[in-house]
C-alpha positions in Angstrom: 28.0 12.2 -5.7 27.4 15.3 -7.3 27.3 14.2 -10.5 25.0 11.2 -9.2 22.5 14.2 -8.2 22.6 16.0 -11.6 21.7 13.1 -12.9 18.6 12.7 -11.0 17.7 16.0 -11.3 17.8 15.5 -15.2 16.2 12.3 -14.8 13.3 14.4 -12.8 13.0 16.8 -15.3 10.4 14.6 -18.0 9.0 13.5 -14.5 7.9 17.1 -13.8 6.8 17.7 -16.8 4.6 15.1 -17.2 3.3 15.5 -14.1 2.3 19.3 -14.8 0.7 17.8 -18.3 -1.8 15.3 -16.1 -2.6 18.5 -14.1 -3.1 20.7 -16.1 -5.3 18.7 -18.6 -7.0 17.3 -16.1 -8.0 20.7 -14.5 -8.7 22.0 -18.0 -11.3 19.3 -18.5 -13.2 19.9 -15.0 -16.6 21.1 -14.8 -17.2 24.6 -13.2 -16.4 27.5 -14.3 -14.4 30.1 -12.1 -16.3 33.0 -13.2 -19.4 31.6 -12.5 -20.1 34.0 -10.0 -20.2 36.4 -12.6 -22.8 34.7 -15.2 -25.6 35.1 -12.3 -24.8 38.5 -11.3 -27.2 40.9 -13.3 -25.2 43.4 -12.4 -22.0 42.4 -15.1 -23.1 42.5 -18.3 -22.1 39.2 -21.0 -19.6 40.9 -22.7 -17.6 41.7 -19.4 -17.4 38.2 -18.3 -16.3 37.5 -21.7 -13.3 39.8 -21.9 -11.9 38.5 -18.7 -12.1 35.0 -19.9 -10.3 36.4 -23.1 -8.0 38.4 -21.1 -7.1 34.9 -19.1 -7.1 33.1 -22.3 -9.7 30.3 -20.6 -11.0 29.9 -24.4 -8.0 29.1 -26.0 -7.0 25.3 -26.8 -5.6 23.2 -24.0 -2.0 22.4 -25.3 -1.8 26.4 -26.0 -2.9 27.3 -22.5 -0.8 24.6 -21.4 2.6 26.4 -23.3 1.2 29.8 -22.1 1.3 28.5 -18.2 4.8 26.4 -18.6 6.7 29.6 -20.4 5.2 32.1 -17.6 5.8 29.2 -14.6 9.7 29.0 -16.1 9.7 32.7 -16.1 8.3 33.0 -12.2 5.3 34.0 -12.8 2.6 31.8 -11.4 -0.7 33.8 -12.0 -3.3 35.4 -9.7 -6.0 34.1 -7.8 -9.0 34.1 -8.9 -10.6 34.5 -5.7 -8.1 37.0 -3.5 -6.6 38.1 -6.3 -3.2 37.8 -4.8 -0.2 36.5 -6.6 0.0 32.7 -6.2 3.4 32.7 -5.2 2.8 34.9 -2.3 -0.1 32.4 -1.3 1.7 29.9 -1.2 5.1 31.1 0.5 3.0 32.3 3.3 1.4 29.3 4.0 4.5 26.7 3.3 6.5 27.5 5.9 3.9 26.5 8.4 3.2 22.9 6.2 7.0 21.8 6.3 7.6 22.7 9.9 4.3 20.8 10.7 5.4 17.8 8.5 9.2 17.7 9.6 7.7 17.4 12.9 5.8 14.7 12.3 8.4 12.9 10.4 10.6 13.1 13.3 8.1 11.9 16.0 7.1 9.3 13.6 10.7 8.4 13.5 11.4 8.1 17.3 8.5 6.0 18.0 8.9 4.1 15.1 12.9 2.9 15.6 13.1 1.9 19.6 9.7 0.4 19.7 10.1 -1.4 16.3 14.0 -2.5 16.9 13.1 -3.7 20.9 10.0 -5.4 19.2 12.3 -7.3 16.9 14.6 -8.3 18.9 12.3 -9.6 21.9 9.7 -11.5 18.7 6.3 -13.0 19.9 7.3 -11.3 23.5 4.3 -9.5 25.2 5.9 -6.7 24.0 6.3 -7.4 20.4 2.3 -8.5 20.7 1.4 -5.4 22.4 3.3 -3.2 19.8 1.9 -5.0 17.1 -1.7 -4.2 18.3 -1.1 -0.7 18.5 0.4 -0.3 15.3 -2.5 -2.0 14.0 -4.9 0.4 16.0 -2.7 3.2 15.5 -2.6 3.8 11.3 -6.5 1.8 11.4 -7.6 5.1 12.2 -8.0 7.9 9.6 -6.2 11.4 10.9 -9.5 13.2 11.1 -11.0 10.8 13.3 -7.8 10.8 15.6 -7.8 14.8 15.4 -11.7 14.6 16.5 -10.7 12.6 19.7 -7.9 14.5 20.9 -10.0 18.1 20.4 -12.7 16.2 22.2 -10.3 15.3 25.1 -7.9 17.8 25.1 -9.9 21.0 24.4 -13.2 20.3 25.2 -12.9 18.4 27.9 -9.3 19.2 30.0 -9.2 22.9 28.3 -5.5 22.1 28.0 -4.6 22.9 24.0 -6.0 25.4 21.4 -8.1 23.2 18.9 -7.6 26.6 16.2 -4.1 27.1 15.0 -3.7 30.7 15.1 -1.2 32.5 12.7 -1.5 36.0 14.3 -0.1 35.1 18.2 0.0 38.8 20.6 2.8 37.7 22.7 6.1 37.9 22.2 9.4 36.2 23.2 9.1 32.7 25.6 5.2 33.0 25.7 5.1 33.3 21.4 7.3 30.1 21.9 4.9 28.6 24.1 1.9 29.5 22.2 3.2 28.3 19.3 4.0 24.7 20.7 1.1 24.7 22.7 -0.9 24.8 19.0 1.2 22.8 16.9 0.9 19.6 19.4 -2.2 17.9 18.5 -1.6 18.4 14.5 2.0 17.0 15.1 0.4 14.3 17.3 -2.4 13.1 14.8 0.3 13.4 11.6 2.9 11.7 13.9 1.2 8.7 15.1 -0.2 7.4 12.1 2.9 7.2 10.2 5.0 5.9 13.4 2.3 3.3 13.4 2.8 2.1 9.8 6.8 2.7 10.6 7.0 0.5 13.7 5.8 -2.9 11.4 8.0 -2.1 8.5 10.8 -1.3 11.1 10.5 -4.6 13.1 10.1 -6.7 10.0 13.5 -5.0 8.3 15.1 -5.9 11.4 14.0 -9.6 12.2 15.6 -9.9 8.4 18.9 -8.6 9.1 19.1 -10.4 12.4 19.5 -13.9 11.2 22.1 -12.5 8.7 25.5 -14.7 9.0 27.6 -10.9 9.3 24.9 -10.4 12.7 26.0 -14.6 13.9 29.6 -13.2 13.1 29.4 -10.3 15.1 28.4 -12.2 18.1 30.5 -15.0 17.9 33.3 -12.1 18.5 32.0 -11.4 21.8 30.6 -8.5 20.9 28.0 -7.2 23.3 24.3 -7.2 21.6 23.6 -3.4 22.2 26.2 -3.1 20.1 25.8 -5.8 17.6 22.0 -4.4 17.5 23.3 -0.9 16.7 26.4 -1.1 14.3 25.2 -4.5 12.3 21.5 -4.2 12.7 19.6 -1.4 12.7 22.1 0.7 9.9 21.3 -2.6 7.4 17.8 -2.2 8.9 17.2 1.2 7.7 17.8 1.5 3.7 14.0 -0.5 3.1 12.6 1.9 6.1 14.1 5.0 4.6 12.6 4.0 0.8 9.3 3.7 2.7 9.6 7.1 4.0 10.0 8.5 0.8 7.2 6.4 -0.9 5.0 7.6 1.5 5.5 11.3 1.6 2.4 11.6 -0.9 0.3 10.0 2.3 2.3 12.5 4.4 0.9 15.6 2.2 -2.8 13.9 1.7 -2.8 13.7 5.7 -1.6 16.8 6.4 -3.9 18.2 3.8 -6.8 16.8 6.5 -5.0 17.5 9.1 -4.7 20.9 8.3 -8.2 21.3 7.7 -9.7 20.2 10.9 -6.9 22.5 13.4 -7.4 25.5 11.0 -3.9 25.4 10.2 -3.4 27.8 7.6 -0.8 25.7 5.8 -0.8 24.8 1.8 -3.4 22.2 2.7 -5.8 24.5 3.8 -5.4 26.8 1.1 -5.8 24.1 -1.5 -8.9 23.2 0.0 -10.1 26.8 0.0 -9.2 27.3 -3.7 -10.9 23.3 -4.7 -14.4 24.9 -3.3 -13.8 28.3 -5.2 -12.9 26.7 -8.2 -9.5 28.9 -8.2 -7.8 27.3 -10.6 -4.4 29.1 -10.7 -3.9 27.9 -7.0 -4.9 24.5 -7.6 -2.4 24.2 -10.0 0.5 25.6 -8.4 -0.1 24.0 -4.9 0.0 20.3 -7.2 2.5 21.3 -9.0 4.7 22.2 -5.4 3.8 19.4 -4.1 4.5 17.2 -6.9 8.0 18.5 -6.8 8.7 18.0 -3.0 7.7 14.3 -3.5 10.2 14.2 -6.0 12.9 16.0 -3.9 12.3 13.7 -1.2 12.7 10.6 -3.0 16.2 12.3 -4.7 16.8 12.7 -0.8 16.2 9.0 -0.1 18.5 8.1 -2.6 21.2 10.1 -1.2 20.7 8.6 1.9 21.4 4.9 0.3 24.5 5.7 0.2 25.5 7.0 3.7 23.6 4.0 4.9 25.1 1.1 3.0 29.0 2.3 2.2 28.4 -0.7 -0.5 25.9 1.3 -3.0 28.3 3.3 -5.1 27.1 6.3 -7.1 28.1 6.3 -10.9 
């Protein structure tokens, strides 16, 4: 196994790098220019604007600024900001925290609803159930995230005045009620994240499992006399899951472009937010980094997925 994963990792290294090419060059070659602000402000002369732009190197060739922001990247040093002027490291360990935390819990609420309704759904097909499910699965990941974050502001804000509609990072209380406050704000991101994926999960998971059910080894396990909570469980659902789990990681870049949305409408102040913030100020250090992050994660995830072949189907064998 280990050496299975240093392999990968290897294996993700051209990966990584090819990736930070495409972004940079495509970054390099987009029009605006951050110090824009300066060209129409009489009070900066020319030459000023110039010298920062030497001092940043923005003149120099591509594949040289390229080398210049690999070496310092290897080295840990990811720039400023253009804008805050704040290391870009700093930026974004504040605000990833709050991006995983809201993503792992919309994985895992995407999961729950996803496995009992998709596995009852497949083993009850063309019930009212199964039709039912099917419908609002279909409804469910039909709708875009910002529209399904409009409605439940709309409902649960504006009109019950139950949940915050503004994540706020700075919370006064302390102890149980921080708790509180905290969950109280974090359920209708979760929510809008969560559903949509649990509704693309529940048709992949009832399809996966209406093909392992007619397996002979399922026919097998019931001829035994084995009951068929059990059969479902032990014979079913673990075959079930290796084509759900390659979904989940295929789909983490949908995960990050939704939560970038997501994030967006609630005010979260996760990664998403911030790499909207530095897309509109043209802060290009911060648009770089944020890709380049979550370029990596993807890629983690995916490594993750493959782990999880393993412990799923004792059959795949890592060499």
């Amino acid at each position: 196994m280990a050496n299975y994963i240093l392999r990968r990792l290897l294996i993700a290294i051209p990966s990584i790098l090819g990736i930070s090419i495409i972004l940079f060059c495509v970054l390099a070659l987009a029009p605006g220019d951050p110090f824009e602000e300066l060209a129409t402000n009489p009070a900066i002369p020319p030459e000023v604007r110039q010298n920062l732009r030497a001092s940043l190197g923005l003149d120099d060739p591509i594949h040289q600024r390229y080398f210049h922001w690999l070496v310092a990247m290897l080295r840990g040093e990811w720039g400023f900001s253009f804008v805050s002027r704040i290391p870009v490291d700093q930026l974004i360990m504040q605000r990833l925290p709050t991006t995983i935390a809201v993503i792992g819990a919309s994985q895992v609420l995407a999961i729950a609803i996803a496995l009992p309704i998709g596995v009852f759904a497949a083993t009850r097909p063309y019930s009212v159930f199964d039709q039912v499910a099917n419908t609002l699965a279909f409804v469910g990941f039909s709708l875009p995230t910002f529209f399904t974050g409009l409605l439940l502001i709309m409902l649960f804000s504006i009109h019950l005045d139950w949940l915050p509609f503004v994540f706020r990072s700075q919370i006064e209380a302390t102890g149980w009620q921080w708790w509180w406050a905290q969950f109280k704000q974090s359920i209708m991101p979760i929510t809008v994240l969560g559903l949509f994926q649990g509704a693309t999960l529940v048709r992949f998971v009832r399809a996966s499992v209406l093909d392992v059910i007619r397996l002979d080894h399922v026919t097998t396990a019931r001829a035994k006399g084995i009951s068929e909570g059990s059969v479902t469980m032990r014979h079913v659902v673990r075959n079930a899951m290796i084509p759900v789990v390659t979904l989940l990681a295929l789909q983490m870049p949908a995960v990050f472009g939704g939560a970038i949305v997501t994030e967006q409408i609630f005010r979260v102040p996760g990664i998403g937010s911030l790499l909207i913030t530095a897309v509109l100020s043209n802060d290009t250090p911060v648009i770089m980094a944020v890709t380049f992050v979550l370029a990596c994660l993807v890629i983690l995830f995916n490594l993750i997925a493959d782990v999880l072949y393993g412990w799923l189907d004792p059959r795949i064998s890592y060499r």
